[in-house]
N, C-alpha and C positions, 0 to 999 in steps of 0.2 A: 832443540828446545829442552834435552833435560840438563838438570844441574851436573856438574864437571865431576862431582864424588858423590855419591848415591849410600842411601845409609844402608847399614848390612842389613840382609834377609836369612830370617833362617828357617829352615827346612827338616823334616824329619819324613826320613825313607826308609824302607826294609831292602834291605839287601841279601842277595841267596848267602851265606856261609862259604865263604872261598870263592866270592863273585867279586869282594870287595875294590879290585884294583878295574873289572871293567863298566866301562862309563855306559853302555847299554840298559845297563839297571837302573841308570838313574834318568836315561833320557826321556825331553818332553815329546808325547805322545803326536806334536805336531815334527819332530824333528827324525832325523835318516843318520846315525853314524855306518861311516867307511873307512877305509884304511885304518882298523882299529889295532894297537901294538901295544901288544900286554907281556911284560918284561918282569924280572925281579923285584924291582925297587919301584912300580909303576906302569903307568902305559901313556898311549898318545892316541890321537885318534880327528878323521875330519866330521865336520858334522852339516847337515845342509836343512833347513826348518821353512815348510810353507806353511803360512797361514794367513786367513782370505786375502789371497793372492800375491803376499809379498812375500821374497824370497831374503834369505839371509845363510850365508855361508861361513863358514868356522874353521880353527883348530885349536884343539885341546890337550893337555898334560896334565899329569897328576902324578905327585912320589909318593912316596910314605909306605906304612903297613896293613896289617887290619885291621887296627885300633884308631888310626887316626893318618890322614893326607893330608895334604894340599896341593892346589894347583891352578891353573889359568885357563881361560877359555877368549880366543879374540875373535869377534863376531864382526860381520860388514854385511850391508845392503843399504837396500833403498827402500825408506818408509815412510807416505804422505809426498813422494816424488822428492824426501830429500834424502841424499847418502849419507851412512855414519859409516861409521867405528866404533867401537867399543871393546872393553878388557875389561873380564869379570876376574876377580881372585877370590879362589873357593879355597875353604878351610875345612877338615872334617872331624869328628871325633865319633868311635863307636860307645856309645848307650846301653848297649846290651839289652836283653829282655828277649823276649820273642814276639815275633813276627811274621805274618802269611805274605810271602814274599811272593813279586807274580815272576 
């Protein structure tokens, strides 16, 4: 039932200083990453999210530096008894300021 391109969302996170490349920081508080692989130019990582009762399985990428990434995340389950798919394409830019990062 959702439309085929979804309009962009944006989001504003604090991130620890030199955390920038892992996805853990940014993850939702419903979701589990594993096999997380933080490299030079990036990282990768699986990710697995329950919430009231429906499960949804992932994996993720991202390049870039500290200033700015991008990268993918392709999600599947079953929701409402029907199965999807889905591919988010994330963009990032740092803001700067300060922030009480958890």
């Amino acid at each position: 039932g959702m439309p085929m391109a979804m309009p962009p969302v944006t989001m504003k996170l604090c991130v620890p200083k030199g955390a920038e490349r892992d996805p853990r920081h940014s993850a939702d508080k419903d979701c589990t990453m594993s096999d997380v692989k933080i490299h030079a130019k990036g990282s990768s990582w699986k990710v697995r999210c329950v919430k009231d009762g429906e499960v949804m399985t992932g994996i993720g990428e991202m390049t870039g530096d500290a200033n700015q990434w991008v990268g993918t995340i392709r999600m599947s389950g079953v929701t409402g008894g029907q199965k999807f798919d889905m591919t988010n394409h994330l963009q990032s830019k740092r803001l700067g300021g300060s922030c009480e990062a958890k």
